[in-house]
Every structure is written in structure tokens, then in C-alpha cells.
N, CA, C and O atoms as a Tripos MOL2 file, in Angstrom:
@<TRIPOS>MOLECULE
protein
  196   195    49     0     0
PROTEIN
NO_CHARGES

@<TRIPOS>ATOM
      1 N          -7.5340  -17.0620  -19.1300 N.3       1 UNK1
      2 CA         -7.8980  -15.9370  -18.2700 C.3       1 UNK1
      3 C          -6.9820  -15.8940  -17.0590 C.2       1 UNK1
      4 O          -6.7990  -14.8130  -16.5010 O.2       1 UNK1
      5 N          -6.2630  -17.2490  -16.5160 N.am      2 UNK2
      6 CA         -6.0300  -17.0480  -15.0580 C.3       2 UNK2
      7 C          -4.5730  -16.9930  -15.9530 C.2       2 UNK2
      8 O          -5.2830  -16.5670  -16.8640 O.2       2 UNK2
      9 N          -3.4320  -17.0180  -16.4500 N.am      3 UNK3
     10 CA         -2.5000  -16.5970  -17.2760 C.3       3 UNK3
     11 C          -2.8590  -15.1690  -17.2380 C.2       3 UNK3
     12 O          -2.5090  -14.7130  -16.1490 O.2       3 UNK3
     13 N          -3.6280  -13.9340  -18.2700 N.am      4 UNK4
     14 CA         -3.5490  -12.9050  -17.7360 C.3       4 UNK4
     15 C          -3.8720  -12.2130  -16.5770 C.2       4 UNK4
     16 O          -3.3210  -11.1330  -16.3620 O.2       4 UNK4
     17 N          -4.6500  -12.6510  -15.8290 N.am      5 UNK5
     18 CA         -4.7630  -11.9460  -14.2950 C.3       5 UNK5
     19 C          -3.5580  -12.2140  -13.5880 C.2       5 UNK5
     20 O          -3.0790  -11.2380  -13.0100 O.2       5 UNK5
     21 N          -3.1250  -12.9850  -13.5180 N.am      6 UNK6
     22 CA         -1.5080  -13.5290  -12.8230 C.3       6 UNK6
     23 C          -0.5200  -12.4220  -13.4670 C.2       6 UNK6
     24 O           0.1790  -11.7710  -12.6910 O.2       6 UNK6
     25 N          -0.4710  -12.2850  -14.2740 N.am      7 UNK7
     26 CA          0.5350  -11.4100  -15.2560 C.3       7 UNK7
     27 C           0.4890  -10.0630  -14.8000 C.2       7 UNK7
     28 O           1.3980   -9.4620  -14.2280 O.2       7 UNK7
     29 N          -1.1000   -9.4630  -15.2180 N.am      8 UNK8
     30 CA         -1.1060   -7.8980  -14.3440 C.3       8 UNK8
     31 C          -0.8370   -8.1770  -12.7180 C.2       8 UNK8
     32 O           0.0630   -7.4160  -12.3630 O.2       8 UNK8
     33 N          -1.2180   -8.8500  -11.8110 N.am      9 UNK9
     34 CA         -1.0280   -9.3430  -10.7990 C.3       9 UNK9
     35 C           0.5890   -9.0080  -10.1440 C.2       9 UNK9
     36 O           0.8100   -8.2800   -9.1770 O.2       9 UNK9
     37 N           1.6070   -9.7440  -10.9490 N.am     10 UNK10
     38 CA          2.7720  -10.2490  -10.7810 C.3      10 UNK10
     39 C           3.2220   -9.4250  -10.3420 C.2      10 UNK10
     40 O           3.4420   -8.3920  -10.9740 O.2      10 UNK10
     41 N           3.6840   -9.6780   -8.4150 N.am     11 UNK11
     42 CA          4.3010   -8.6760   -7.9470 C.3      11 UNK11
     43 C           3.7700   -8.1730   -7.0330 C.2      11 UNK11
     44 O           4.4520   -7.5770   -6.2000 O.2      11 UNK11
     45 N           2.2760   -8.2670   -6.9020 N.am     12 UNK12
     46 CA          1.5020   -7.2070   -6.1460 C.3      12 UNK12
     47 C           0.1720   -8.0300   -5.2870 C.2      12 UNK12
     48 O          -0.7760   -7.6340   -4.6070 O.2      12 UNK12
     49 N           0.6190   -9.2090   -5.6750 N.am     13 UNK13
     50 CA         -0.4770  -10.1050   -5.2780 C.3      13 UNK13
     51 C          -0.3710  -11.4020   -4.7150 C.2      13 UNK13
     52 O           0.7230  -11.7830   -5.1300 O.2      13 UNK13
     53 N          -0.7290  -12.0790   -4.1940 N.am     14 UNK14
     54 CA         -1.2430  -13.7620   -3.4750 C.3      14 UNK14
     55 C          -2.2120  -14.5680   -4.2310 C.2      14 UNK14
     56 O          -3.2800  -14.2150   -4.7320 O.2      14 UNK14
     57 N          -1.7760  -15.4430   -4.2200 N.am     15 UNK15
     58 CA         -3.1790  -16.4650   -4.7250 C.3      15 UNK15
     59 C          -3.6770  -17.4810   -3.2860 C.2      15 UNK15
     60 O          -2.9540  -18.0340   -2.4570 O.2      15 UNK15
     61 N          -4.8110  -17.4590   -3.3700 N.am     16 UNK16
     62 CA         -4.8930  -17.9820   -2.1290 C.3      16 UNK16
     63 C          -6.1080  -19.1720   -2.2170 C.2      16 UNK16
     64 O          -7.3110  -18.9180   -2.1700 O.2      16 UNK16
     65 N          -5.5810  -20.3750   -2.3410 N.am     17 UNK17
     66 CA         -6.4960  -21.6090   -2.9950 C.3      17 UNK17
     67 C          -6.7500  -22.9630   -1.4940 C.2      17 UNK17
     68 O          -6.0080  -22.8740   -0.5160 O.2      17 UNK17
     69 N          -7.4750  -23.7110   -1.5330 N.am     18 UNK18
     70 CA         -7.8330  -24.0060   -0.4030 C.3      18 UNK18
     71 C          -7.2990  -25.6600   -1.0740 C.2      18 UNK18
     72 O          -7.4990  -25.7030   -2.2870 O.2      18 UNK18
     73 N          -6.7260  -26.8710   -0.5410 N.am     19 UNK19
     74 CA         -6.1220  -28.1810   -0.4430 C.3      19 UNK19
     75 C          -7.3320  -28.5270   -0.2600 C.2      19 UNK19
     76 O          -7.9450  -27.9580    0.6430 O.2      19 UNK19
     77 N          -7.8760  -29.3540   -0.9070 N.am     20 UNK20
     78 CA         -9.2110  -30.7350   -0.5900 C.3      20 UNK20
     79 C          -8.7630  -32.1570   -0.6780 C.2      20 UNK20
     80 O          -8.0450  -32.6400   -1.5540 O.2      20 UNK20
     81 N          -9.2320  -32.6890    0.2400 N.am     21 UNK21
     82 CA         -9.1080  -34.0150   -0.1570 C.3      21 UNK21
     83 C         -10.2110  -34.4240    0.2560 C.2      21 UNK21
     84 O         -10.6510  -34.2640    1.3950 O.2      21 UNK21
     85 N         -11.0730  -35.3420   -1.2240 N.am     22 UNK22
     86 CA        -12.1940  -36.2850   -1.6140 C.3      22 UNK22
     87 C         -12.0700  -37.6540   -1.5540 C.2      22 UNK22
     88 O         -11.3910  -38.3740   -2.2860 O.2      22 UNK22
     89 N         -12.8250  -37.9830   -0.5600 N.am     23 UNK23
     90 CA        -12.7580  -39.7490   -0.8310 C.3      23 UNK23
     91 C         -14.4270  -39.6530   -0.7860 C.2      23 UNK23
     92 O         -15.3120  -38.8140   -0.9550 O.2      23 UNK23
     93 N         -14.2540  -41.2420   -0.4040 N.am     24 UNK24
     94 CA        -16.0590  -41.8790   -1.0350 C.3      24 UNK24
     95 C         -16.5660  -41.3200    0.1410 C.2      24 UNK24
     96 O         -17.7900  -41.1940    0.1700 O.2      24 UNK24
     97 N         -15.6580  -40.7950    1.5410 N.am     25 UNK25
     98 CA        -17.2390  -40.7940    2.6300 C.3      25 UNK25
     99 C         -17.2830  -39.3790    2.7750 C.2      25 UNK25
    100 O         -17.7670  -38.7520    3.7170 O.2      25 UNK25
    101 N         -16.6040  -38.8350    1.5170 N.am     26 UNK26
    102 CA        -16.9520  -37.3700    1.5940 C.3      26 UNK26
    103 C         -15.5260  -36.1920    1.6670 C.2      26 UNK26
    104 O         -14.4500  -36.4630    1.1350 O.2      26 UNK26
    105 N         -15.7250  -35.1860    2.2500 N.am     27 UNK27
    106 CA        -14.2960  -34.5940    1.6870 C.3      27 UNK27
    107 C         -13.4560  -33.7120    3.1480 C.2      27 UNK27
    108 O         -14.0810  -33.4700    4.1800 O.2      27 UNK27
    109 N         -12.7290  -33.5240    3.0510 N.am     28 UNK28
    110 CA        -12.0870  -32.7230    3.8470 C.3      28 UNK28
    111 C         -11.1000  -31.2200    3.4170 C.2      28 UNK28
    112 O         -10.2920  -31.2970    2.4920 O.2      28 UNK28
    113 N         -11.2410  -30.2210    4.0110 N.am     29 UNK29
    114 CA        -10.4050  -29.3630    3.6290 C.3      29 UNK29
    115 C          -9.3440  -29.3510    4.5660 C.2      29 UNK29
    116 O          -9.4240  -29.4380    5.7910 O.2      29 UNK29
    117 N          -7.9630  -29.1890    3.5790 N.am     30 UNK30
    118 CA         -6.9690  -29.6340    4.2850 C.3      30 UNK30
    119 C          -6.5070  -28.8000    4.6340 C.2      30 UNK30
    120 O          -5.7410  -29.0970    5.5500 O.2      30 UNK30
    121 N          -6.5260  -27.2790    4.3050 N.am     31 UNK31
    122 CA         -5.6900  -26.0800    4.6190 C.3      31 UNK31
    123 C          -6.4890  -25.2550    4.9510 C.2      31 UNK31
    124 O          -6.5710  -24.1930    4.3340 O.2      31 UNK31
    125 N          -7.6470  -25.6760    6.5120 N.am     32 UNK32
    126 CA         -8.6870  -24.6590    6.7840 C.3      32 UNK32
    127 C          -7.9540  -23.9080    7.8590 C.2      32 UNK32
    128 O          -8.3350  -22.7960    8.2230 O.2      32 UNK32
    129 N          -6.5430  -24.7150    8.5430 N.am     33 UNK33
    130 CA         -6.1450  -23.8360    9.3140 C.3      33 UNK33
    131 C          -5.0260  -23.1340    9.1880 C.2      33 UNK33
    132 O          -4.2090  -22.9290   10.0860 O.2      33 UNK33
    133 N          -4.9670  -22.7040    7.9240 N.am     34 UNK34
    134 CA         -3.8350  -21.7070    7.6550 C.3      34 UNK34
    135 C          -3.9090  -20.1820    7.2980 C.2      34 UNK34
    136 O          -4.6910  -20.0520    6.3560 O.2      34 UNK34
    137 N          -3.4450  -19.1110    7.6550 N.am     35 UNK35
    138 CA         -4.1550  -17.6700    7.7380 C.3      35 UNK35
    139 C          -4.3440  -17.2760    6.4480 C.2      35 UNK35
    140 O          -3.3990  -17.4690    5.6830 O.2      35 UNK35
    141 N          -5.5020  -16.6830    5.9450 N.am     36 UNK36
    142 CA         -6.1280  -16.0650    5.0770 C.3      36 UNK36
    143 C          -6.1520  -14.6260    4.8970 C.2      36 UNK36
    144 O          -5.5440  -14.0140    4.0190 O.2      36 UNK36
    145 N          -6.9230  -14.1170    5.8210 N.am     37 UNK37
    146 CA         -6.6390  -12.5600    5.7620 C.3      37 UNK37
    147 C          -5.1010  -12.0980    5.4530 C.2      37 UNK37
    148 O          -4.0770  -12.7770    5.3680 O.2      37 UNK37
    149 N          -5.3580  -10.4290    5.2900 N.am     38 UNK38
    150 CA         -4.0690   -9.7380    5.2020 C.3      38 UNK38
    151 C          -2.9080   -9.5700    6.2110 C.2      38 UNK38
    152 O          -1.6820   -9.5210    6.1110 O.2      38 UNK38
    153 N          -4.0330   -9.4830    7.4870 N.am     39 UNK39
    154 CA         -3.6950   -9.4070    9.0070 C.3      39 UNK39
    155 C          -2.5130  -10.7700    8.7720 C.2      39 UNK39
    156 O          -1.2890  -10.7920    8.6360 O.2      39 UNK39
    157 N          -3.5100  -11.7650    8.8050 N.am     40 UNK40
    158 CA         -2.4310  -12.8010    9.3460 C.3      40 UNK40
    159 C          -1.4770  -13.2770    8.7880 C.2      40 UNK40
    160 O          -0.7430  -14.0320    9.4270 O.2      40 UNK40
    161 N          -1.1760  -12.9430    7.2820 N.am     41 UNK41
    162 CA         -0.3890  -13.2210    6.4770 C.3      41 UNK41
    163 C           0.9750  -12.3400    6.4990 C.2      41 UNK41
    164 O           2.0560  -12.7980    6.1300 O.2      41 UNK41
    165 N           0.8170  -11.2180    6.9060 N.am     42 UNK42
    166 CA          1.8640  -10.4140    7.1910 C.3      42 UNK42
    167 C           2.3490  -10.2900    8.2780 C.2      42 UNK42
    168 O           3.4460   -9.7390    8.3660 O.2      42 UNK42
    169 N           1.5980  -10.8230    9.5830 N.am     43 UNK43
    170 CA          1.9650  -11.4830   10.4700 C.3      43 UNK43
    171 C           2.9580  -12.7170   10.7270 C.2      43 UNK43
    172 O           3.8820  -12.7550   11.5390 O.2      43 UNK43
    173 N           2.5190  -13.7670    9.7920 N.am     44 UNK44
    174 CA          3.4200  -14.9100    9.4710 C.3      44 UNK44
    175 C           4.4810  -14.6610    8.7820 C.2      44 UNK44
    176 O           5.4310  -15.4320    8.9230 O.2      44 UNK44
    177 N           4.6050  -13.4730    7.8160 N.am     45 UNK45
    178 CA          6.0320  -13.3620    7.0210 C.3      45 UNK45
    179 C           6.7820  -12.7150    8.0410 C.2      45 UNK45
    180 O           7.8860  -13.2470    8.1530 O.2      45 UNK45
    181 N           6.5870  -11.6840    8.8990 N.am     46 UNK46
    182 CA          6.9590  -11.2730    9.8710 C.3      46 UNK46
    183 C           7.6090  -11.7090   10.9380 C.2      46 UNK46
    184 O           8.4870  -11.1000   11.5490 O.2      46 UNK46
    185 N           7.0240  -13.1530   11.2510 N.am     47 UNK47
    186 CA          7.5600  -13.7180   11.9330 C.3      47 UNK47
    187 C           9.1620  -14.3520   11.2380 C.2      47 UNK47
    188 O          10.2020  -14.5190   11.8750 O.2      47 UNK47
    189 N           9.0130  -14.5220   10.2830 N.am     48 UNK48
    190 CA         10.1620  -15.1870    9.5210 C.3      48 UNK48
    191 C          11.5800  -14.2330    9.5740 C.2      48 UNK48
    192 O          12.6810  -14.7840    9.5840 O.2      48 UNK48
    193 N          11.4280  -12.6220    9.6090 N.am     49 UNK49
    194 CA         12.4520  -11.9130    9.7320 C.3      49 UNK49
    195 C          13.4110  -12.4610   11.1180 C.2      49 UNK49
    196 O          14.4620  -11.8890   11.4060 O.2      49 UNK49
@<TRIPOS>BOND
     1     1     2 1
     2     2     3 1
     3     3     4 2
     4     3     5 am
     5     5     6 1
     6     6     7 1
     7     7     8 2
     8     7     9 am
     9     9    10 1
    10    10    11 1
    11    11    12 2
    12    11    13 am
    13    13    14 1
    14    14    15 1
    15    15    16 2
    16    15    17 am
    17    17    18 1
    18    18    19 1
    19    19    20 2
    20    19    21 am
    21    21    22 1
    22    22    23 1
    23    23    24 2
    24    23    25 am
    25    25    26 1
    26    26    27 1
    27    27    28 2
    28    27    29 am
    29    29    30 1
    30    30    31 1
    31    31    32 2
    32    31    33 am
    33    33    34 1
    34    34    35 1
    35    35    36 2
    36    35    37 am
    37    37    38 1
    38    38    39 1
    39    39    40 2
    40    39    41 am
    41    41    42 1
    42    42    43 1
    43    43    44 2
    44    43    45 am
    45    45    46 1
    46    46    47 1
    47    47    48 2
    48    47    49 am
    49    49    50 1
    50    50    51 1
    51    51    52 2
    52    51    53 am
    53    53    54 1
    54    54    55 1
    55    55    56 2
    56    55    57 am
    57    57    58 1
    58    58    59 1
    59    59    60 2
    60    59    61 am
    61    61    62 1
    62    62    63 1
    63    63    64 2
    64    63    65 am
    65    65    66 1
    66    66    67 1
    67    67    68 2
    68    67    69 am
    69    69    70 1
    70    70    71 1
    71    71    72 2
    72    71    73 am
    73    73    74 1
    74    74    75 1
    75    75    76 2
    76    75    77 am
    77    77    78 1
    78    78    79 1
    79    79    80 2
    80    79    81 am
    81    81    82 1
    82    82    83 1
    83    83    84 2
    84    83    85 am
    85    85    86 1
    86    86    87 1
    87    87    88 2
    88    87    89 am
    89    89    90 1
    90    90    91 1
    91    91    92 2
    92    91    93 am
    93    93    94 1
    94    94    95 1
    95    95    96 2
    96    95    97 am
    97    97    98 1
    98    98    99 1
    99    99   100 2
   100    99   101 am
   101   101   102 1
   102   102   103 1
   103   103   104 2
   104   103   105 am
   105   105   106 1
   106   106   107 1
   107   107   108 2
   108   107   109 am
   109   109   110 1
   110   110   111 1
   111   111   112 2
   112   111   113 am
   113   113   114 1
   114   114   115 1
   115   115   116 2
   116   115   117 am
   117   117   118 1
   118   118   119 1
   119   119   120 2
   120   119   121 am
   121   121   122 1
   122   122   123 1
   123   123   124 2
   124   123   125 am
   125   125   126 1
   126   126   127 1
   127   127   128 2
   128   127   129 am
   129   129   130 1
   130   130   131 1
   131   131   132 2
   132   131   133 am
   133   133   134 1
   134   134   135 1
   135   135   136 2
   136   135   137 am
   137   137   138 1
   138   138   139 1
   139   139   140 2
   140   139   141 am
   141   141   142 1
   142   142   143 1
   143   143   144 2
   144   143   145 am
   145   145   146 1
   146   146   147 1
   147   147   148 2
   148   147   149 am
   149   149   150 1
   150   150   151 1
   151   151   152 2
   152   151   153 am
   153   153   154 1
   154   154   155 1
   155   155   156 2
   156   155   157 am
   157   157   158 1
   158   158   159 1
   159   159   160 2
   160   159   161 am
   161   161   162 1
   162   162   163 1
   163   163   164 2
   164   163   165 am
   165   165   166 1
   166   166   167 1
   167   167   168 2
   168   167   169 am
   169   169   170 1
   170   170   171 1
   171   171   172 2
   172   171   173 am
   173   173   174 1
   174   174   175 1
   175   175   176 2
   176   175   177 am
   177   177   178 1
   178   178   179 1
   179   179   180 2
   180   179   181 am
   181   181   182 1
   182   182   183 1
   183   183   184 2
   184   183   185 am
   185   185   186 1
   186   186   187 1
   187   187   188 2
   188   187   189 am
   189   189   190 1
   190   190   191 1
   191   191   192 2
   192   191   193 am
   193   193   194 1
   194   194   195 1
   195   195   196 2
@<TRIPOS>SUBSTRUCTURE
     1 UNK1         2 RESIDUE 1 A UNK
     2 UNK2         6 RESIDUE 1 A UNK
     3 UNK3        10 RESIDUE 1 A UNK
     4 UNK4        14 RESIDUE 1 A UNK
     5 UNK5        18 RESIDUE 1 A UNK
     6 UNK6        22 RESIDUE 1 A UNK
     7 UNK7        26 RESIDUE 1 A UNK
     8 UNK8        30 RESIDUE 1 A UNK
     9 UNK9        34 RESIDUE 1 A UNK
    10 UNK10       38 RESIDUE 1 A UNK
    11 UNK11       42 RESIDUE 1 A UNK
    12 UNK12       46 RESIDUE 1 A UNK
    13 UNK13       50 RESIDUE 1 A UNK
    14 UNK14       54 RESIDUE 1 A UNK
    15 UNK15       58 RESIDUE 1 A UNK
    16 UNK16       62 RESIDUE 1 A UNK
    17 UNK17       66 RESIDUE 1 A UNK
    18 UNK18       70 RESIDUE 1 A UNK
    19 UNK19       74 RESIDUE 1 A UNK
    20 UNK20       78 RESIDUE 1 A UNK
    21 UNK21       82 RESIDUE 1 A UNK
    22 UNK22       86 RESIDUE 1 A UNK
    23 UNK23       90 RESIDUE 1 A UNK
    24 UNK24       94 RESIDUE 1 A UNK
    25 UNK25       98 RESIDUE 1 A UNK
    26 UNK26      102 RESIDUE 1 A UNK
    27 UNK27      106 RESIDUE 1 A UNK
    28 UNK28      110 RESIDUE 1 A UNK
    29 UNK29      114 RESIDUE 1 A UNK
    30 UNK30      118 RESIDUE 1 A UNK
    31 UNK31      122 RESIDUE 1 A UNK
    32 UNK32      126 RESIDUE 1 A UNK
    33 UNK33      130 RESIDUE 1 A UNK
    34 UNK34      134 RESIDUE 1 A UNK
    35 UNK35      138 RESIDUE 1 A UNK
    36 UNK36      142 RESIDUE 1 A UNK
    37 UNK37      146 RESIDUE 1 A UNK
    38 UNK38      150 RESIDUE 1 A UNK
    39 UNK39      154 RESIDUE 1 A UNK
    40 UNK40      158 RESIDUE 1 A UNK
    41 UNK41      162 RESIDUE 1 A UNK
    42 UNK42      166 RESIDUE 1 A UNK
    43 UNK43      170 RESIDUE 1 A UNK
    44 UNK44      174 RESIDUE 1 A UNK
    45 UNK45      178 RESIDUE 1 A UNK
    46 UNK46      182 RESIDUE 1 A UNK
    47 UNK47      186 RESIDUE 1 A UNK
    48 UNK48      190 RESIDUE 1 A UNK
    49 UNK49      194 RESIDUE 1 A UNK
């Protein structure tokens, strides 16, 4: 399934997946502070020009 959604996708889209890291005293998300929305994402490529 995630093979064809990527496919119609291709080109027009982001995947946007979150880094965990699990140990025994429990877990952490590792990429809670990186921009999500549309706002901030085109903001950050923006900055790159």
C-alpha cells in the first residue's frame, strides 16, 4: 500500500514520520522539534535560497 500511495504522490508530496528512540525507562521522540506544518516547512526551504 505505502509503494502505491508514494507513486501517485511522487512529486507533489512530503512524508512526514517522527524519530523514536525506546529504551527500558521508556521512550523519547527525537524529532519533536522540527517543523511540521506547511507554514514552517516552506519557511525552512526558503531559508535555504
Amino acid at each position: 500500500i505505502a509503494e502505491s500511495v508514494a507513486e501517485n504522490l511522487s512529486g507533489i508530496a512530503i512524508r512526514i514520520e517522527d524519530d523514536v528512540l525506546v529504551t527500558e525507562d521508556g521512550c523519547e521522540i527525537l524529532s519533536c522539534g522540527l517543523p511540521t506544518s506547511t507554514a514552517e516547512i516552506e519557511e525552512l526551504v526558503g531559508l535555504s535560497k
